[in-house]
Structure formats: C-alpha cells, structure tokens
C-alpha positions in Angstrom: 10.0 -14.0 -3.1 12.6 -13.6 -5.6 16.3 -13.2 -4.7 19.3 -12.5 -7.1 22.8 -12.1 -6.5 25.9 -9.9 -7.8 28.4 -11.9 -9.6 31.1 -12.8 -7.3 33.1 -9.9 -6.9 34.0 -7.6 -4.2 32.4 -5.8 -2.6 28.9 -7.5 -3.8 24.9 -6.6 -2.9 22.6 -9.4 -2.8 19.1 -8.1 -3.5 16.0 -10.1 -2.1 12.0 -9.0 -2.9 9.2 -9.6 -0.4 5.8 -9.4 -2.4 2.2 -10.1 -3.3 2.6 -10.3 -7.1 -1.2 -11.1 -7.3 -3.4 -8.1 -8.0 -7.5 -8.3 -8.4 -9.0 -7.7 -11.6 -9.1 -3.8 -11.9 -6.2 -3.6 -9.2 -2.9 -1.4 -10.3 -1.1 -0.7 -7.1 2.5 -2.8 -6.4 4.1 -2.7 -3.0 7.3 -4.8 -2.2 9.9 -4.9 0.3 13.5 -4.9 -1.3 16.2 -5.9 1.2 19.5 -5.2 0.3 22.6 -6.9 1.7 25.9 -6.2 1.2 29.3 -8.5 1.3 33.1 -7.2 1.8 31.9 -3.3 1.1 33.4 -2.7 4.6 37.3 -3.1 3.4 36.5 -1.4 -0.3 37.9 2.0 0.5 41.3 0.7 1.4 40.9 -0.5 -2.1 39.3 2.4 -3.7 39.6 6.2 -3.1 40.3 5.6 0.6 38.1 7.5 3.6 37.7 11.3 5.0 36.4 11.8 8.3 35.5 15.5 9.4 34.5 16.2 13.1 32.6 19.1 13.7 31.6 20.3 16.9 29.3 23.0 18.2 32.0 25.8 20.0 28.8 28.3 21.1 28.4 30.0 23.9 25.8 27.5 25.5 28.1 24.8 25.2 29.9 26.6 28.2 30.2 24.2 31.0 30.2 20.6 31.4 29.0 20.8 27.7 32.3 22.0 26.1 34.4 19.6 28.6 32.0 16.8 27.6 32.4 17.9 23.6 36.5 18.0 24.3 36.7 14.6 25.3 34.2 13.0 22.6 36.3 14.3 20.1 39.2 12.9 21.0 37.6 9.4 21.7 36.4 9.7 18.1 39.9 10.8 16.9 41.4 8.1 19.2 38.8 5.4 16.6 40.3 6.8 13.5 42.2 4.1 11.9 45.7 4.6 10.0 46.0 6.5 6.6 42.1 7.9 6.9 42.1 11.4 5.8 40.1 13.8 9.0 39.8 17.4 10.1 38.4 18.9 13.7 36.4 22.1 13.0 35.2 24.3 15.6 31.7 25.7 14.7 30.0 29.4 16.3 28.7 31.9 14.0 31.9 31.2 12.6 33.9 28.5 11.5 37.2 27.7 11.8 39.4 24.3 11.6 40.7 23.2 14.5 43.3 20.3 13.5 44.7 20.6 11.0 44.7 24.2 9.8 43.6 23.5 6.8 42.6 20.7 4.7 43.1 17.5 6.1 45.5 15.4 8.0 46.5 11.6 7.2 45.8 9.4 10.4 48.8 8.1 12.2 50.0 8.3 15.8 51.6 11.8 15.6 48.7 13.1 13.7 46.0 11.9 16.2 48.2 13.2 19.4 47.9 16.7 17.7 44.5 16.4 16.8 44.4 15.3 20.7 45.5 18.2 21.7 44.3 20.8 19.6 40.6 18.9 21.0 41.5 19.6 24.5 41.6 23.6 24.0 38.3 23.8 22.4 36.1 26.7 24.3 32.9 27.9 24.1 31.4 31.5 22.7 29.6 33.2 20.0 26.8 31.8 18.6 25.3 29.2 16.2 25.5 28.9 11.9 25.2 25.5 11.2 25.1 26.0 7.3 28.7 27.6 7.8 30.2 24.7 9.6 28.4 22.0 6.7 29.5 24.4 4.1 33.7 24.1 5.1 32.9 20.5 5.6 32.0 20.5 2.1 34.9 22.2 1.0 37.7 19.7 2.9 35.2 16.3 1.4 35.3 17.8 -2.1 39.4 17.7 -2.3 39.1 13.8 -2.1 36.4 12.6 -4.7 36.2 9.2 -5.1 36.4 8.4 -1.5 34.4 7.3 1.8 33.6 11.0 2.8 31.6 10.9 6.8 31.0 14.1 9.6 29.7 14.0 12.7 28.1 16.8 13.5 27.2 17.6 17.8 25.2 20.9 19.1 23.2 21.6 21.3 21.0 24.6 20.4 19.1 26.0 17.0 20.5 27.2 14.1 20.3 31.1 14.0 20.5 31.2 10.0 17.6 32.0 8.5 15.9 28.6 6.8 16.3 29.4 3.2 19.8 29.7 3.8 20.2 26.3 5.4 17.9 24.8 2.8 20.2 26.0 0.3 23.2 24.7 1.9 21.8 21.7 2.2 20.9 21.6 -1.9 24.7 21.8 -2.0 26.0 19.2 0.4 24.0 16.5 -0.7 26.4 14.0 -2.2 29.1 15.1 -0.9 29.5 13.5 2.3 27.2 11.8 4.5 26.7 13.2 7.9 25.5 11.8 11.5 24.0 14.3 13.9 24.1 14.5 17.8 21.9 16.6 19.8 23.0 17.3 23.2 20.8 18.6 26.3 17.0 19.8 25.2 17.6 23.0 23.8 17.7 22.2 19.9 15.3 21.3 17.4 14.4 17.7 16.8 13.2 18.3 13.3 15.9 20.7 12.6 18.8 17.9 12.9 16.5 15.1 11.4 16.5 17.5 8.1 19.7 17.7 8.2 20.8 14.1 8.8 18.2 13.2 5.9 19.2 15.5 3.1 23.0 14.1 3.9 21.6 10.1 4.4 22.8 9.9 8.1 21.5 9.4 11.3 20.5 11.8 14.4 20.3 11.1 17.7 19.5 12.8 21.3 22.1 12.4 23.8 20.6 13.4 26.9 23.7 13.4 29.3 26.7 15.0 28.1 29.0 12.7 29.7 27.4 10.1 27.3 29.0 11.8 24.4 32.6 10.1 24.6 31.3 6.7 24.1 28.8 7.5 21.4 31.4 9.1 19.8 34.0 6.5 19.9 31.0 4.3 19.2 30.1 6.4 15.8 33.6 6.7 14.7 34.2 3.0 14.7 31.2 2.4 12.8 32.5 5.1 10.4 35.4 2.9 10.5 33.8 -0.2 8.5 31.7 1.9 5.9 34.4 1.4 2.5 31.7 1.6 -0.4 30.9 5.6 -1.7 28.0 6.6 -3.3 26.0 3.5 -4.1 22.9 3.7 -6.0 19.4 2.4 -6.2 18.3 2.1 -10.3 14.9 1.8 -9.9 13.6 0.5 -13.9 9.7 0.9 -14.9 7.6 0.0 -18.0 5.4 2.6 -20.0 2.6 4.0 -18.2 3.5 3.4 -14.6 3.7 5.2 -11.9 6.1 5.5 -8.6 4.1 6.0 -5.8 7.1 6.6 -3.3 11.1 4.7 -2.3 11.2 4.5 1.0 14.1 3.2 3.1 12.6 1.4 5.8 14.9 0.0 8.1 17.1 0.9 10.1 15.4 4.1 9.9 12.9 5.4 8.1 13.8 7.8 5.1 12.3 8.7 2.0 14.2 8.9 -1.1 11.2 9.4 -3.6 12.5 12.9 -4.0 16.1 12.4 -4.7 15.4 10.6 -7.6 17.5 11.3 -10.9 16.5 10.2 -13.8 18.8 8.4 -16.3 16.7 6.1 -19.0 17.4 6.4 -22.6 15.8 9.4 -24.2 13.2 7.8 -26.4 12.8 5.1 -24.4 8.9 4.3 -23.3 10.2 2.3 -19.8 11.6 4.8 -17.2 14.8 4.7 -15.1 16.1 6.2 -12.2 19.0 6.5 -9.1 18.2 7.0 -5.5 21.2 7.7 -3.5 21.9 4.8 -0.4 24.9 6.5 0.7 28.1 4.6 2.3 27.7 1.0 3.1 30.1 -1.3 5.4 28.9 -4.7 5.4 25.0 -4.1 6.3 21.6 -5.0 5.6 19.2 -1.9 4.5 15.4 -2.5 3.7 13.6 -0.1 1.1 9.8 -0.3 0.1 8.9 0.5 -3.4 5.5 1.4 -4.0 4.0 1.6 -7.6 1.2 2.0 -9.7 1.5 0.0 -13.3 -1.4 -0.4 -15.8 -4.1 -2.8 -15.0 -4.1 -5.4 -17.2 -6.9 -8.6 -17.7 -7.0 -11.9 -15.7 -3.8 -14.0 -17.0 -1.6 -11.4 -17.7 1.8 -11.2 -16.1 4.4 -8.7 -15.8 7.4 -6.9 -14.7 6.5 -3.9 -13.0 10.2 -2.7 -11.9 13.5 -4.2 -11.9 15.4 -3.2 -8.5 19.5 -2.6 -9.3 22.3 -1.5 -7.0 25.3 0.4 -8.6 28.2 2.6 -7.7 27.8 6.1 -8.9 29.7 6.6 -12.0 29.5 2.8 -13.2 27.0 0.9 -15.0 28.1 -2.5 -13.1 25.5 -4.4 -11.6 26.3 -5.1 -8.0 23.1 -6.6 -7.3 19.5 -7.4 -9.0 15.9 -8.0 -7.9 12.1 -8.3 -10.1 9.2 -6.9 -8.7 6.4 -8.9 -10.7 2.3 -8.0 -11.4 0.3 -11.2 -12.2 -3.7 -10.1 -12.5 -6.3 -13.4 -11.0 -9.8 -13.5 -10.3 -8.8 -15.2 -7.3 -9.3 -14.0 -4.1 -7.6 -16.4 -1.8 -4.3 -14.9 -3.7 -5.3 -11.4 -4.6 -5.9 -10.8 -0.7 -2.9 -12.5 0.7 -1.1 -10.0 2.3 2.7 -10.1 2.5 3.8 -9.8 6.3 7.1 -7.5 4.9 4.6 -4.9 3.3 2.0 -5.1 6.4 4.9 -4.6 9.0 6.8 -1.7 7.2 3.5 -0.1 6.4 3.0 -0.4 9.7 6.2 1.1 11.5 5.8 4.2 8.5 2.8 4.4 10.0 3.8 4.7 13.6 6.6 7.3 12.8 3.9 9.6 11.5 1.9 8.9 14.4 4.8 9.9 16.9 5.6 12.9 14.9 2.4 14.2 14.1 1.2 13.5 17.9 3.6 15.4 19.6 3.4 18.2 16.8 -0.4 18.7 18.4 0.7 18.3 21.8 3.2 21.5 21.6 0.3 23.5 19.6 -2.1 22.1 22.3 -4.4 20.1 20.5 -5.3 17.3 22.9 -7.7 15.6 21.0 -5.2 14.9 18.1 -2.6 14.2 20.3 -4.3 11.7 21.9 -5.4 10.4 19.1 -2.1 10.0 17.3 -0.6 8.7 20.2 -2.9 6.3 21.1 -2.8 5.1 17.5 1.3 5.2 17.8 0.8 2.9 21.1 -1.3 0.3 19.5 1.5 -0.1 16.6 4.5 -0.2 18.7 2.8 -2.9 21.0 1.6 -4.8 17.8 5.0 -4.8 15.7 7.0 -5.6 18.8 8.8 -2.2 18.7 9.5 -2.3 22.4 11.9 0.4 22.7 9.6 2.6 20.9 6.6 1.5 23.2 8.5 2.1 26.3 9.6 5.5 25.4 5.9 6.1 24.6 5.0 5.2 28.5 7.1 7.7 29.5 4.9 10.7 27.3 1.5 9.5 28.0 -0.2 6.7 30.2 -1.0 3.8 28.5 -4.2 2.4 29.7 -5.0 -0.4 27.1 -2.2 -0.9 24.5 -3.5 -3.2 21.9 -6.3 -0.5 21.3 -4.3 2.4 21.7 -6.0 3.8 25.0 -4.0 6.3 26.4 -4.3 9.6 28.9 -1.9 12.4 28.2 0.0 12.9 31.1 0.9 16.6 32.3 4.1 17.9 33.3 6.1 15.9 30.9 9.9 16.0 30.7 11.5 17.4 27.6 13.9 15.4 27.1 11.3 12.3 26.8 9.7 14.3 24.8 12.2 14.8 22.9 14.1 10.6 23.1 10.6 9.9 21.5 10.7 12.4 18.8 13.8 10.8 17.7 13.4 7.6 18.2 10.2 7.8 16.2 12.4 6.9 12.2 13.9 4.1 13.7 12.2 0.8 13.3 12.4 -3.1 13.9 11.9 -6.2 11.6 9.1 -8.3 11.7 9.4 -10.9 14.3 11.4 -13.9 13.8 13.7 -12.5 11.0 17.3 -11.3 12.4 
C-alpha cells in the first residue's frame, strides 16, 4: 500500500492505494483500490464561492393525494435544514415548470426567507403531467448565475418522464457539471433506471421511498447532508505512461458509479504519457473509494514501474490536493504474482453483485426464469459472502433463498413491486470489506 498526503492546507485529500504491484511474466493488467479522504472540505464553501440549493418537486397530476401533502411538508423540512446565507429556489415541476419561491432566481437563506419559502411550499397542488428535462433544465439556469459555488437539487417524482429519451439524454449532456443532483422516487410507479441515469450523469444519489410520509425526514435528512458538502467540482487526474491502456474508473463505494466515460483529457500535446480528469463532484468531509483498472506494457522479470499516478484537484487549478502511485513490478514468483489484494477481490466483488441484481430482475420482467435465477442466485451468494446484509435481506424478500453460500434460490411468485423495486436500487450501493470502518 502506498499512501500520500496534501500539504497541509485546507480543505486537504489524503489519497491511499490498495494493490498487488506484482504481475507474472507476460501479465499486463493493473487493478488498485484508491481511497480518497477528505479533511475540512465540509466548511470550504463559506470560504469559497458559497452554496445553492434548488428543490424541485414533482407537481403532476398523480401526485394528487397524500402524495402532494406528503411532497408539501418534505419541502419545507428541507427548507427548514437550509443554513443562513445559502443561496435556494423551490420549483414546481408538470409538463411545465415554474418557480415556486422565489419567483425567480434565488433567495439568500435567512429566517424571513425560509417562512416565505414555507409558505409558498404549503400551496403546492397537483396537475398536468410529467417533463423532467424541463424542470433539470431551469435548475440549470438558477446554478449557472453562481459559478464558483457548492451547487445541489433534490429532485422527488413519482411517475416516468413523458419526454421522449433523446431529449432527456440531451438535457442531461447539458447539466452535467453544473450541479449535482439527488433523486427520490416515491410510490412504484416510476422507473428505477430512469432516476439512476439521472442521478449518475449529475454524480448524485437515488433512492426509493416507499411510504410518502417518509419523505419529510429523508428530506430534512438530505438537506443537512447538503449542508456539510463546501468543496465544488473536484477532480480525479488520472496520469499514464506510453502505451497503456485504461481499462475502466470506477467509484466504488458508497455507491457504485462509473466514471470511465466522463473522462477529459488534459496532458501536454506531444507528450507520450497520458492525462486525464474524472469528475468526483461535491465533497463534505468524506471517504470515497474508486478502482482503477489498467492495462500497461509487459515488461521482463525485474522490471519496475509506475503505471499511473492518482491526483485530486479543484477544477480550474493545478494544486495538488492529494497524491497516490499505482506501481507494476514483473517476478517469476508465484507466491507474489498470485496474491490477491482483499480491496480489489471485494470491490470486484460488490461490481459484480450490482450487475447481478440488475441484470436478474431485467430477465425477471422479460420472463426469463432461467437467467433470473441464475443472476440472482449468483447476486445471493455475493451479498452473503461480502457481508452485504442489507443487500442480502432485500434479496429474501424477491426470491427464496434455499442455500446462500452457493447461491440456491426459487423465484417466488406474486412478488411486491415495491421490493422489487427497494432491491433495484439498493443494488449500486455497497459495503467495505470487513473489519475496515
């Protein structure tokens, strides 16, 4: 393992590699675990271009109901979280969208400004129907008149978008950087991979809330969380010598997300080594774990070599807020070219099982049985072996489990949606190996 440290500054990363650097003769491929921690990033926006929070909520038809009543008073928690001097807007969203509090742009929190905002939540109603890009799009408009700062949305609905997909797609294209969003599905009547694209492309979360009288306090929870990310648009600069290859960047924990994509290169012209940035998002003061999987060029028995060098940066800056190797060393030795490092093993692992999940119940709504229960059963075995309980548990509740550490399972018939749909979800979130916090 190899750790390095930011000079002491604030706020500061501290960068630590998890890694077999020994590769058999012939052997090219380089997998480490980079965990990333950060230090007094929490307070940095009351430093820097300060924060902008924008609530938008789903104000469709099918929200009618204990829905809407349920959405009233979650916004208002989450207003009620908003700490003084933090920018915010409340937007309603249908097949229109229209700001709520305040009319336009946004307001500065205080004690008047979130009684307003208070009220103008209480008198939200329900009609029309449902244009997600719309509502992301005016969020995009209010965080762009703050550059420089923390810029969050929570987005809630409860049904599908009825745009077609290219035009969310390109919507999407155009958000990215902008802000960062967290998504909420409430009840069982919107699309699981619909809000996990969403809350990818902007590096947020998703989540199911099945009750609607759970949304206040997931709210309030969100908000306050929202309330102790201070560091914008930090960066992953990935370096690698001539001739290899990047395989995928993955972040791995809390969630699973992969970043190889959103790569952008910026190496010298010219130069034979190659260097990129892979957005992270806002930070608070937080642990994140990435993989980094490469290929470099083989090399004879003896040889050593850096195959990447792992920075973190702020966007717009060349400072180094944190710095770890990722080394190759070639042996003839098999005790050391077939060690296996427990980090790599684990996240491999928990990828693994999010695929399983995902692709398992993919077959089971096409009503292929034999891949579902083969997916599943594989998902089962994982979750039992990494110690992903919750995971596990929500498992039970899809299919009966009849032998976990094999993975020997019956599908059951008649299951609810809304487990169906708790384990879709929960399927990108992961745990550490055992006995690390």
């Amino acid at each position: 393992m190899t750790r390095s440290a930011a000079p002491p500054s604030e706020p500061s990363f501290t960068v630590e590699v998890d890694q077999n650097p020994y590769l058999h003769v012939g052997a090219a491929q380089v997998d480490a675990i980079v965990t990333v921690t950060a230090s007094g990033a929490g307070s940095a926006a009351t430093a820097g271009g300060g924060a902008v929070e924008i609530i938008l909520v789903d104000c469709s038809s099918s929200m009618s109901g204990s829905k809407i009543h349920a959405a009233r008073e979650a916004t208002v928690a989450a207003v009620r979280q908003i700490r003084d001097g933090v920018r915010f807007a409340v937007v309603a969203g249908t097949h229109d969208v229209a700001q709520v509090y305040p009319s336009s742009g946004t307001a500065v929190a205080d004690d008047r400004t979130r009684h307003e905002a208070v009220q103008a939540a209480r008198s939200l109603l329900a009609s029309g129907g449902t244009a997600i890009g719309g509502w992301l799009t005016l969020a995009r408009h209010i965080a762009e008149q703050h550059p420089g700062a923390v810029r969050h949305a929570i987005l809630l609905t409860d049904g599908q978008n009825g745009e077609p997909p290219d035009v969310l797609s390109g919507v999407l294209a155009e958000c990215a950087g902008a802000f960062v969003c967290d998504c909420r599905g409430v009840g069982t009547d919107w699309n699981v991979d619909e809000l996990r694209r969403i809350s990818s492309a902007l590096l947020g979360g998703f989540e199911f809330i099945r009750e609607p009288a759970r949304l206040a306090d997931d709210f309030a929870e969100m908000m306050s969380t929202a309330m102790g990310k201070g560091l914008a648009d930090v960066l992953l600069r990935l370096w690698t010598p001539k001739g290899s290859r990047i395989r995928f960047v993955k972040q791995v924990d809390p969630t699973i997300a992969d970043l190889t994509d959103r790569r952008t290169e910026t190496g010298r012209p010219g130069s034979p080594a190659a260097q990129g940035d892979y957005p992270l998002g806002v930070w608070g003061d937080e642990t994140r774990i990435y993989h980094v999987c490469l290929d470099v060029p083989a090399q004879a028995v003896g040889a050593e070599m850096l195959a990447a060098r792992v920075g973190l940066r702020r966007a717009g800056t060349d400072d180094v807020l944190g710095q770890g190797l990722v080394k190759a060393l070639w042996t003839d030795d098999p005790a050391l070219s077939t060690r296996i490092s427990r980090q790599v093993a684990h996240f491999t692992g928990q990828a693994e099982l999010a695929d399983s999940i995902q692709e398992g119940l993919a077959a089971l709504r096409t009503g292929d049985e034999r891949t579902a229960t083969a997916r599943l059963g594989r998902a089962v075995a994982l979750a039992a072996g990494s110690g992903n309980d919750e995971t596990a548990q929500l498992l039970g509740r899809v299919v009966d489990v009849v032998d976990a550490p094999t993975g020997t399972i019956r599908l059951r018939r008649g299951v609810d949606k809304a487990d169906e749909m708790s384990l879709d979800t929960r399927s990108t979130r992961t745990v550490r190996v055992r006995g690390t916090d």
